[in-house]
PDB file of N, CA, C and O in Angstrom:
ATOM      1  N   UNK A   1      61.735 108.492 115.229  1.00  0.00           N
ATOM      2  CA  UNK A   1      62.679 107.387 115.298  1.00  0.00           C
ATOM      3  C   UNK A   1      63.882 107.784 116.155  1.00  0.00           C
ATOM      4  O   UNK A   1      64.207 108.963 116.292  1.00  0.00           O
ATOM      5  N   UNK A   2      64.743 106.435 116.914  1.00  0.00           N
ATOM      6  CA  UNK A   2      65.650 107.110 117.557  1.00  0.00           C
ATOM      7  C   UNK A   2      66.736 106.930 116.684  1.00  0.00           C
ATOM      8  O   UNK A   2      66.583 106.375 115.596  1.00  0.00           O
ATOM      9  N   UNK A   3      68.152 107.484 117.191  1.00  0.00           N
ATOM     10  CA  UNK A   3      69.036 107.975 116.500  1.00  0.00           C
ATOM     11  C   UNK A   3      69.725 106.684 116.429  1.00  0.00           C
ATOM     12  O   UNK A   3      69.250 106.005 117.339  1.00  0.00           O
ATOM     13  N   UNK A   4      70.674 105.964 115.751  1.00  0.00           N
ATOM     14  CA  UNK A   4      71.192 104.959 115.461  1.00  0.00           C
ATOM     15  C   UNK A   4      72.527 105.463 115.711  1.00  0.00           C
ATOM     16  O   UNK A   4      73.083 106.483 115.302  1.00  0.00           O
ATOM     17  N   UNK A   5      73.078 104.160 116.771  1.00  0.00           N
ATOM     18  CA  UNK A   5      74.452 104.607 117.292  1.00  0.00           C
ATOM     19  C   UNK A   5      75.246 104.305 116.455  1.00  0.00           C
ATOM     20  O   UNK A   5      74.973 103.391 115.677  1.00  0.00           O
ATOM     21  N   UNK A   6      76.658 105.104 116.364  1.00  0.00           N
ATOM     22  CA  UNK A   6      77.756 104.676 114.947  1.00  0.00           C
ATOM     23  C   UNK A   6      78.080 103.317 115.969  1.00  0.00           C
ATOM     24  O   UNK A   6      77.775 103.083 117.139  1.00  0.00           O
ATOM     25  N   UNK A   7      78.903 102.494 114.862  1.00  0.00           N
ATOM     26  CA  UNK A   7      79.596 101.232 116.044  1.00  0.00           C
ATOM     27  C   UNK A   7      81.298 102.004 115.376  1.00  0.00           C
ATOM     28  O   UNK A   7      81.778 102.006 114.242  1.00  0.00           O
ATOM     29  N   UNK A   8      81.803 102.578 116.692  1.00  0.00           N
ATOM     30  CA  UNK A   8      83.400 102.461 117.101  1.00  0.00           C
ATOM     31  C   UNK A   8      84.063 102.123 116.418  1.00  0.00           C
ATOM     32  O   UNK A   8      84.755 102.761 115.625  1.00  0.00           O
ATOM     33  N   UNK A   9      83.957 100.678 116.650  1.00  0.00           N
ATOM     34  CA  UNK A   9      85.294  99.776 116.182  1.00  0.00           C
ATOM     35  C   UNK A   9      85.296 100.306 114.592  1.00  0.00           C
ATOM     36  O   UNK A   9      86.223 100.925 114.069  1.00  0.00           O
ATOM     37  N   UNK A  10      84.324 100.006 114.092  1.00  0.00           N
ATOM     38  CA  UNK A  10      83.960 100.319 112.511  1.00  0.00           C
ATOM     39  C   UNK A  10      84.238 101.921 112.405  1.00  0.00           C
ATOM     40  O   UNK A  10      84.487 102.393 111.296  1.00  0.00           O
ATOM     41  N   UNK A  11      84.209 102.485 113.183  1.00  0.00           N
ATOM     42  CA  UNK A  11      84.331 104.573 112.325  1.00  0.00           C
ATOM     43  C   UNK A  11      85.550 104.160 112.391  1.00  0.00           C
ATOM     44  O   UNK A  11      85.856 104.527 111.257  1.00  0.00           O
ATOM     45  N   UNK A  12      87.061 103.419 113.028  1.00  0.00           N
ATOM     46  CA  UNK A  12      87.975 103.342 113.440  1.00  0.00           C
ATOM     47  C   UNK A  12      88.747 102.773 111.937  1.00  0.00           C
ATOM     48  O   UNK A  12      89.560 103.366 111.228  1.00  0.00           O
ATOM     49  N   UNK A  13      88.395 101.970 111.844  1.00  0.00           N
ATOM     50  CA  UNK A  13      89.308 101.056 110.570  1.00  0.00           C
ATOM     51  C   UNK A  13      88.818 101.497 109.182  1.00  0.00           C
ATOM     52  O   UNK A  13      89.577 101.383 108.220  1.00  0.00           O
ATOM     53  N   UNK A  14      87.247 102.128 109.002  1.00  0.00           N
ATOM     54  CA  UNK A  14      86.861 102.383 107.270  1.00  0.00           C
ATOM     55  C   UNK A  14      86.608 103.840 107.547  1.00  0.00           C
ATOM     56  O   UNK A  14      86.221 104.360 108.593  1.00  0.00           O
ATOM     57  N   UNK A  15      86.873 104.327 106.523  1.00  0.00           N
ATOM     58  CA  UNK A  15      86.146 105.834 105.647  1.00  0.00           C
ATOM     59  C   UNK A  15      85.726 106.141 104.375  1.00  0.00           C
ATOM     60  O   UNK A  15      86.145 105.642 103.331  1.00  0.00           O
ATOM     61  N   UNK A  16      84.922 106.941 104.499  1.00  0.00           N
ATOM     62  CA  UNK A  16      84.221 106.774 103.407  1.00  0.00           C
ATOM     63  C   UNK A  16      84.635 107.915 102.608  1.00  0.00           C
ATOM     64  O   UNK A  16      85.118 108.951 103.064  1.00  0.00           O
ATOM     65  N   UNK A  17      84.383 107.618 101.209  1.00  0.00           N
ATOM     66  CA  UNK A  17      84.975 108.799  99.976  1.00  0.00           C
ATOM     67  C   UNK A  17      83.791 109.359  99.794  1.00  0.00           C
ATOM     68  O   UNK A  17      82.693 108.881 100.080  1.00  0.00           O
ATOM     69  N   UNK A  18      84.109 110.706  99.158  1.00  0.00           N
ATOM     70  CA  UNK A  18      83.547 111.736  98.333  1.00  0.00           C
ATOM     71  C   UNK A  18      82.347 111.099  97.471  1.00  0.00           C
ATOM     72  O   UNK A  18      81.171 111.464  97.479  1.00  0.00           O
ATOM     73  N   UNK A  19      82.902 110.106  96.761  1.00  0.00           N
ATOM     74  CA  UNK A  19      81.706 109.261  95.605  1.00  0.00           C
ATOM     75  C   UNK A  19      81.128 108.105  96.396  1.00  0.00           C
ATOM     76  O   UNK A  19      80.756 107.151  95.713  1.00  0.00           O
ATOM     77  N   UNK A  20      80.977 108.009  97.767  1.00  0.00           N
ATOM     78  CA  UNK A  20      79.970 106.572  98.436  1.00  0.00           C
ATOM     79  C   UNK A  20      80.716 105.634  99.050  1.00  0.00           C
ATOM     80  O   UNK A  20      80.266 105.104 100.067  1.00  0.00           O
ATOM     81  N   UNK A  21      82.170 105.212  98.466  1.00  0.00           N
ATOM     82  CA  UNK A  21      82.897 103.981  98.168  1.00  0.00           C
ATOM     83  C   UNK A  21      83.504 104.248  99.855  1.00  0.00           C
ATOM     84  O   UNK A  21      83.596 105.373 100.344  1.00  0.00           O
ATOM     85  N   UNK A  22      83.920 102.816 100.668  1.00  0.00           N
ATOM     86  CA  UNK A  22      84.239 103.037 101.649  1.00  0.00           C
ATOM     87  C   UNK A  22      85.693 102.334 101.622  1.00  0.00           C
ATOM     88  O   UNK A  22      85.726 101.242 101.054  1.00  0.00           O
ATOM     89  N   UNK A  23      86.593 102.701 102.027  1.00  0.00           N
ATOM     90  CA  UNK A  23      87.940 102.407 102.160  1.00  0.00           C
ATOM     91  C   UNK A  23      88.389 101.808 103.047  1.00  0.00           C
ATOM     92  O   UNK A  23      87.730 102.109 104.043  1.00  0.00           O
ATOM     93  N   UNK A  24      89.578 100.714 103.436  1.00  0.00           N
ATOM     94  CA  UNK A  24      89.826  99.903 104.038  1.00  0.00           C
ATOM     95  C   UNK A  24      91.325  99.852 104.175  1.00  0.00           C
ATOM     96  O   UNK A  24      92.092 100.332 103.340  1.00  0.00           O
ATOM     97  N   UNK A  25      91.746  99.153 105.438  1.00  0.00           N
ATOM     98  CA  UNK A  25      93.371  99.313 104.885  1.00  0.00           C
ATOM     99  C   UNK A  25      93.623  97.391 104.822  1.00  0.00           C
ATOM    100  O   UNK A  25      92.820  96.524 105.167  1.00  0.00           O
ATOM    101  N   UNK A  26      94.654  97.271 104.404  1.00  0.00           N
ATOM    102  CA  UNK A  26      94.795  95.614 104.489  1.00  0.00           C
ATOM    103  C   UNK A  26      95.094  94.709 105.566  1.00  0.00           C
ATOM    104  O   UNK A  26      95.690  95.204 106.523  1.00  0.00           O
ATOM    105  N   UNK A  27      94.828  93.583 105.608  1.00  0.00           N
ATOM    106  CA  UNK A  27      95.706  93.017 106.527  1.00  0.00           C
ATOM    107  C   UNK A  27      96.474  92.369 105.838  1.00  0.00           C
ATOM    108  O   UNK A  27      96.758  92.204 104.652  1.00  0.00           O
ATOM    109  N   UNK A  28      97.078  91.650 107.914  1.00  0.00           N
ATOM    110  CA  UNK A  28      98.659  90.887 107.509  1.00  0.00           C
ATOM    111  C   UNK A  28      99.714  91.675 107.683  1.00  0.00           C
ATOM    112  O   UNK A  28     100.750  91.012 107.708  1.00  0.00           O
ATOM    113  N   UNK A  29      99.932  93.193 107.857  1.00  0.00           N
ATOM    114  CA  UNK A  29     100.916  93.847 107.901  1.00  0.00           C
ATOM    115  C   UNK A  29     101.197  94.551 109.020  1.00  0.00           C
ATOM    116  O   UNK A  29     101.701  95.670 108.930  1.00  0.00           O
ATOM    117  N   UNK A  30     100.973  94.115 109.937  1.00  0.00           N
ATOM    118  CA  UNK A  30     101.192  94.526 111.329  1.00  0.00           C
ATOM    119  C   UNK A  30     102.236  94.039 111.718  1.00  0.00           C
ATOM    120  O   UNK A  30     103.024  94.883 112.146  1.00  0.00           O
ATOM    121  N   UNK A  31     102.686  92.689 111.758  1.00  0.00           N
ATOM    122  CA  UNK A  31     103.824  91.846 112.813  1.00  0.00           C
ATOM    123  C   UNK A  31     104.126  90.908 111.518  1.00  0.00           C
ATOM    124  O   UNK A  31     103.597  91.134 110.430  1.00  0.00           O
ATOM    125  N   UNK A  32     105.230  89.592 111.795  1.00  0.00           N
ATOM    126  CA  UNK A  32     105.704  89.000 110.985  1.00  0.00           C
ATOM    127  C   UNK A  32     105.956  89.278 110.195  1.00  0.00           C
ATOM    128  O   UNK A  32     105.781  88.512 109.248  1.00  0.00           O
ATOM    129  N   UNK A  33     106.570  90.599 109.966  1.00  0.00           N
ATOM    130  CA  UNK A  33     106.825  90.751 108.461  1.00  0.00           C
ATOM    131  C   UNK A  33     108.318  90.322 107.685  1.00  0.00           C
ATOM    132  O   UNK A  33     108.541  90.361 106.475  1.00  0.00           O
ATOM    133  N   UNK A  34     109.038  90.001 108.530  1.00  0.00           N
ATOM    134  CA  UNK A  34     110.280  89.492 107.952  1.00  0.00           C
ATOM    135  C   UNK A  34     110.175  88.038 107.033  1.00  0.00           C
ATOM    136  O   UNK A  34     110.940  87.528 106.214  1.00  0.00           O
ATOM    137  N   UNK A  35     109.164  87.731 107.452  1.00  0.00           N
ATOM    138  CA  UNK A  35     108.923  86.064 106.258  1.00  0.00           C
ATOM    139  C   UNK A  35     108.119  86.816 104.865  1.00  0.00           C
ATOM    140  O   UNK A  35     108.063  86.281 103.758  1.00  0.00           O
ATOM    141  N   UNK A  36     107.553  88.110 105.191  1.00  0.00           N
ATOM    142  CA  UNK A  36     106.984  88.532 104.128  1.00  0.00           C
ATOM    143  C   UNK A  36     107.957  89.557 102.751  1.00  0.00           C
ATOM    144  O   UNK A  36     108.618  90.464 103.258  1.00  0.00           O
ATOM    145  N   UNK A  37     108.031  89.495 101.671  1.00  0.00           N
ATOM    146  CA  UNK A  37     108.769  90.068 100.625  1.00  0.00           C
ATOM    147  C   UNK A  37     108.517  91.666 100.771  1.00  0.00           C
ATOM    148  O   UNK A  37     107.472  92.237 101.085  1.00  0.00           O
ATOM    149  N   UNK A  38     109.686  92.174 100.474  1.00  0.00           N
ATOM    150  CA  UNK A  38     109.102  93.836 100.291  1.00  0.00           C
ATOM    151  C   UNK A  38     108.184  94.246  99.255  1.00  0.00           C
ATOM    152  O   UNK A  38     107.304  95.048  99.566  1.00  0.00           O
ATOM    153  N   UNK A  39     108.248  93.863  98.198  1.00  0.00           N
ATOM    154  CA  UNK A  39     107.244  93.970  97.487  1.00  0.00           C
ATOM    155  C   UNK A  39     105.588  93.340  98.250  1.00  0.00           C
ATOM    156  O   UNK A  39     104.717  94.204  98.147  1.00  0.00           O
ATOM    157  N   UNK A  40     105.272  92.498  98.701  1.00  0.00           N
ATOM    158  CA  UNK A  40     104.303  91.891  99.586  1.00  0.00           C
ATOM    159  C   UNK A  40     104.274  93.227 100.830  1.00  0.00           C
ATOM    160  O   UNK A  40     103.243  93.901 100.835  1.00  0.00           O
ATOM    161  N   UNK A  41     105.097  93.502 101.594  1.00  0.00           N
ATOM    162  CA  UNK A  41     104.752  94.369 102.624  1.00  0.00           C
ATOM    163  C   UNK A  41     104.861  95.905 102.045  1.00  0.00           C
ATOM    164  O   UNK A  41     104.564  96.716 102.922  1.00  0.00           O
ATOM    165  N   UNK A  42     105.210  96.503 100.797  1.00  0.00           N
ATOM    166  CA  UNK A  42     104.682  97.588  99.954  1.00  0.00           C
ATOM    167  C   UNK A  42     103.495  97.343  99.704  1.00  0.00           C
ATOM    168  O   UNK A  42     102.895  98.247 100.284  1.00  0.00           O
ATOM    169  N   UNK A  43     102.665  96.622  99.151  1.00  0.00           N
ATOM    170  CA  UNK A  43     101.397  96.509  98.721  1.00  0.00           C
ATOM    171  C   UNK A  43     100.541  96.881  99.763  1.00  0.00           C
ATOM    172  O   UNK A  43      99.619  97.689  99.649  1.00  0.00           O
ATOM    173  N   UNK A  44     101.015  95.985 101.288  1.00  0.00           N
ATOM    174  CA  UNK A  44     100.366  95.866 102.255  1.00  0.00           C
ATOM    175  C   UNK A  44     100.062  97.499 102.685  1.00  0.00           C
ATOM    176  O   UNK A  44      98.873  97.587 102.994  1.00  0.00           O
ATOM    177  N   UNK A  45     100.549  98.416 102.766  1.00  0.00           N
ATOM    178  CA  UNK A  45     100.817  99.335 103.371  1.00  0.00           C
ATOM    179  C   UNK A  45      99.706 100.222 102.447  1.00  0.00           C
ATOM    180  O   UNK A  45      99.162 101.156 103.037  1.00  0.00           O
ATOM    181  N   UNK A  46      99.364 100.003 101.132  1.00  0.00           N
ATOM    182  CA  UNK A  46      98.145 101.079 100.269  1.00  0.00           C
ATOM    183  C   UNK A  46      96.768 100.410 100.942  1.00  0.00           C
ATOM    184  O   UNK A  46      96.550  99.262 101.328  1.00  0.00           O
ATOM    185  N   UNK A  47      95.970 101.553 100.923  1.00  0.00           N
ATOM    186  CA  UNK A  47      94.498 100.876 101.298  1.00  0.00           C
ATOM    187  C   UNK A  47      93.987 100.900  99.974  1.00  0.00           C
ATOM    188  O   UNK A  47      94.306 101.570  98.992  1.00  0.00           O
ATOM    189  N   UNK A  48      92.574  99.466 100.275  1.00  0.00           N
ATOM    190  CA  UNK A  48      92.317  99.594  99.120  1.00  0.00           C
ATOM    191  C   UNK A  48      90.774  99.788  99.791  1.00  0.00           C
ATOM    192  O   UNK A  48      90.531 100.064 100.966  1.00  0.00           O
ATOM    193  N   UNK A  49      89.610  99.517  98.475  1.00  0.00           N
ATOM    194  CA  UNK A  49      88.108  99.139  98.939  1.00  0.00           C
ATOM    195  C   UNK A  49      87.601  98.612  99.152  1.00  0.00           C
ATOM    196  O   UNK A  49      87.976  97.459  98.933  1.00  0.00           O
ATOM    197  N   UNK A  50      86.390  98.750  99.714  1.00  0.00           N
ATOM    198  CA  UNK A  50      85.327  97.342 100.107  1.00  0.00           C
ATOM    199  C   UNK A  50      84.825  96.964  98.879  1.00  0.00           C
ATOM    200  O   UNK A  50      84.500  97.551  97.847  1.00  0.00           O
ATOM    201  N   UNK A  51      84.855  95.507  99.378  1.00  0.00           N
ATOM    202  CA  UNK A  51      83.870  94.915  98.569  1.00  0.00           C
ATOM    203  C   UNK A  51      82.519  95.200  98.510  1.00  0.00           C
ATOM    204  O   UNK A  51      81.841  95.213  99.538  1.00  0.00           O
ATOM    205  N   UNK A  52      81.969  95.471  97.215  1.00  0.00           N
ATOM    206  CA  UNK A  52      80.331  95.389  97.262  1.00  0.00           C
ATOM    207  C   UNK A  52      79.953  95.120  97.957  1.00  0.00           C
ATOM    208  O   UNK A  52      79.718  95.966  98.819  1.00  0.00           O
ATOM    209  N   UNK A  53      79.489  93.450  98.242  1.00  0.00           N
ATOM    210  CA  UNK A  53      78.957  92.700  98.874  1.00  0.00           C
ATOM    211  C   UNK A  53      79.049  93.218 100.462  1.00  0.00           C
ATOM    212  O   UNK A  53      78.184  93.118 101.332  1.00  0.00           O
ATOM    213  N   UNK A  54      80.042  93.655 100.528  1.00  0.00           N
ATOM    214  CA  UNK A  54      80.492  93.898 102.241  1.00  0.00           C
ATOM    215  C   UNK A  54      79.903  95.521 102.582  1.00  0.00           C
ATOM    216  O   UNK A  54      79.749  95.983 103.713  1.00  0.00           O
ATOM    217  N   UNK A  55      79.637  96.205 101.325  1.00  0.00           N
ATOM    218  CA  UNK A  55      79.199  97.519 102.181  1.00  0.00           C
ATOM    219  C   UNK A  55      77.985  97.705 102.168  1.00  0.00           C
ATOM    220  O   UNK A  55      77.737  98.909 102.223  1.00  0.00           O
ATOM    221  N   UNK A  56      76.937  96.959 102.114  1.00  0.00           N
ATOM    222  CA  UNK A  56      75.512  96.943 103.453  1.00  0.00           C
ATOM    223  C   UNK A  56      75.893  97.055 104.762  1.00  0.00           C
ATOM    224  O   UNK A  56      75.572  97.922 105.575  1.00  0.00           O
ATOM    225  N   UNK A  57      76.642  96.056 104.902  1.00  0.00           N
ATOM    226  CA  UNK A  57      76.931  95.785 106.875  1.00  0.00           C
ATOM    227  C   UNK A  57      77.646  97.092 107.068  1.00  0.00           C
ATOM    228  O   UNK A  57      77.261  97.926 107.888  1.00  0.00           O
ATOM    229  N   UNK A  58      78.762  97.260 106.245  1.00  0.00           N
ATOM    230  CA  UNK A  58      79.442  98.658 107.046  1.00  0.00           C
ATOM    231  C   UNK A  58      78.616  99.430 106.882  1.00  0.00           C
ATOM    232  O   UNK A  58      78.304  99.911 107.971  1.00  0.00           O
ATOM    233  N   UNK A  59      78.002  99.880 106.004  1.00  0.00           N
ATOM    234  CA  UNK A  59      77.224 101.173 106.192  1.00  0.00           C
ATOM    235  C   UNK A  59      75.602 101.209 107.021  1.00  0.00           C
ATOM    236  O   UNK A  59      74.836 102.152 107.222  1.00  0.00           O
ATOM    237  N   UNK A  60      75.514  99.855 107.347  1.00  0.00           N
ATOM    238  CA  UNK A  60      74.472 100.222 108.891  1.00  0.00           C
ATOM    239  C   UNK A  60      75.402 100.521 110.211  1.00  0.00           C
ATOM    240  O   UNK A  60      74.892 100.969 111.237  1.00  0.00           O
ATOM    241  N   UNK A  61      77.115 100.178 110.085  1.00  0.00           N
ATOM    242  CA  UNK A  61      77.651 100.431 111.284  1.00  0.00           C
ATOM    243  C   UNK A  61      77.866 101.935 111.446  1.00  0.00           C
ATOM    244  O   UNK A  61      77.802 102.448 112.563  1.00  0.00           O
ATOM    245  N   UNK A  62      78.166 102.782 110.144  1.00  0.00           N
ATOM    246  CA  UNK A  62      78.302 103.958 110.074  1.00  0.00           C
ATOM    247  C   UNK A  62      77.139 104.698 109.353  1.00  0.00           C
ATOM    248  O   UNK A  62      77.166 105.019 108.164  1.00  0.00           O
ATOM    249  N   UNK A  63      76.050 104.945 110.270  1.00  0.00           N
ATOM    250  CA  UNK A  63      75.164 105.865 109.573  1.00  0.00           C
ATOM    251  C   UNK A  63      74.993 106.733 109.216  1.00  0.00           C
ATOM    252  O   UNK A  63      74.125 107.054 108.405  1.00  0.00           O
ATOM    253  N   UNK A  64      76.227 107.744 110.011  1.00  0.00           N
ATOM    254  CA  UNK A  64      76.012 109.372 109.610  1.00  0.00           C
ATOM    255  C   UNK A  64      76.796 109.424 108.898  1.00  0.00           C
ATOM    256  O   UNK A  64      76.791 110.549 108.398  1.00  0.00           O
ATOM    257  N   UNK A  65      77.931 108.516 108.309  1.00  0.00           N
ATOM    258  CA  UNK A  65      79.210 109.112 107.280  1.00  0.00           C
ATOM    259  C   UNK A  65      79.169 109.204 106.230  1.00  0.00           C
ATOM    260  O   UNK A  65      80.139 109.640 105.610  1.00  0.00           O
TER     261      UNK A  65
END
């Protein structure tokens, strides 16, 4: 079989933990943030995880991780 390319964009924005689970950071917290509350742009700033549902697709984008 041939080797399955990682996709980029995806090694770029998720990583994956120790126990499987792949990590994400949030959006919304890039620009505009002055209409947003500090408490709202604190939150923004922790990563959190993928959804179930969503880590099939990432993890055919990242095969070796």
């Amino acid at each position: 079989m041939p080797k399955i390319k990682t996709n980029k964009s995806a090694a770029k924005r998720f990583k994956t933990t120790k126990n499987g689970k792949i990590k994400r950071y949030k959006a919304f917290g890039r620009h505009l943030l002055t209409s947003k509350s500090p408490k709202r742009r604190r939150k923004l700033r922790a990563s959190a995880y993928l959804d179930p549902s969503d880590m099939p697709r990432v993890q055919m984008m990242l095969p070796y991780r």
